[in-house]
C-alpha positions in Angstrom: -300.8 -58.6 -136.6 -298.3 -55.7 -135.7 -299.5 -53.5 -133.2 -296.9 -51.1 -134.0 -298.8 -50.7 -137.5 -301.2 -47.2 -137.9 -304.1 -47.8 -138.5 -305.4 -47.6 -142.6 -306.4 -44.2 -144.1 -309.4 -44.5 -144.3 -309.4 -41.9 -147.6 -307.3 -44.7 -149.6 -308.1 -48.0 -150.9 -306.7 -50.9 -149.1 -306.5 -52.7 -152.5 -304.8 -49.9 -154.8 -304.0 -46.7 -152.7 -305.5 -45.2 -154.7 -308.3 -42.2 -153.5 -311.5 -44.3 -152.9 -313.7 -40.9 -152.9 -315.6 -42.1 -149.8 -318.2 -39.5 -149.0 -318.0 -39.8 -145.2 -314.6 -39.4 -145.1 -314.6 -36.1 -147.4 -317.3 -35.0 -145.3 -315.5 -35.7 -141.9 -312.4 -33.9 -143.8 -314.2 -31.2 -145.3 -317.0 -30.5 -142.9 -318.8 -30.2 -146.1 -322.2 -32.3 -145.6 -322.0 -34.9 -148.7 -324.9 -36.6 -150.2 -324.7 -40.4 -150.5 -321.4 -42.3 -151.1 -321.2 -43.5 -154.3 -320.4 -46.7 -153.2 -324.2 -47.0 -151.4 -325.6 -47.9 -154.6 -323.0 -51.3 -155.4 -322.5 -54.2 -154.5 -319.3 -55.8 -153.4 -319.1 -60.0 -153.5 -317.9 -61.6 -150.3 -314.7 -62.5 -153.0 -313.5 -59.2 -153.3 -314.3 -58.1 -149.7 -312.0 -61.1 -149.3 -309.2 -59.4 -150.7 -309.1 -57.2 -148.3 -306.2 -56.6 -145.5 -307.6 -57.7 -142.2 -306.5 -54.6 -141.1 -308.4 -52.5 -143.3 -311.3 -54.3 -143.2 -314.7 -51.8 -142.3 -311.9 -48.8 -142.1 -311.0 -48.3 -145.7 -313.4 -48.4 -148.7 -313.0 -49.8 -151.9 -312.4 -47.5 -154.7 -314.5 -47.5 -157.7 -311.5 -48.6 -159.8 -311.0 -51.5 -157.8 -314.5 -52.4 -157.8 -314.9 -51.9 -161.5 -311.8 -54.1 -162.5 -312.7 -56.7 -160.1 -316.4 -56.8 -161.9 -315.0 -56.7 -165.3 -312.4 -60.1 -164.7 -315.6 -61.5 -163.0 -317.7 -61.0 -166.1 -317.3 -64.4 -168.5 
């Protein structure tokens, strides 16, 4: 682990980069109140959560994208 290392936006997805549209984080951006994040109503397998740097893992969401693809190779 580097401790020199900042800590992971928490607007990107640790998978990608990519803008994971989480809905806390545009609200704690914004000071817009947001209605649920989309991601409230998925579900992500202990597999993909898996994937995830140990660094970003509970501070960066998983974008839709991500979630999607992973889903869709899962799928027989």
């Amino acid at each position: 682990m580097n401790l020199n290392a900042p800590p992971p936006d928490a607007t990107r997805c640790p998978l990608c980069g990519g803008d994971n549209r989480c809905a806390m984080e545009i609200e704690r951006a914004t000071g817009l109140k947001q209605g649920p994040c989309w991601c409230v109503s998925q579900t992500f397998s202990a597999e993909l959560l898996a994937r995830l740097p140990a660094d970003a893992q509970g501070k960066a969401c998983i974008c839709a994208n991500c979630l999607s693809t992973f889903n869709t190779q899962d799928t027989p």
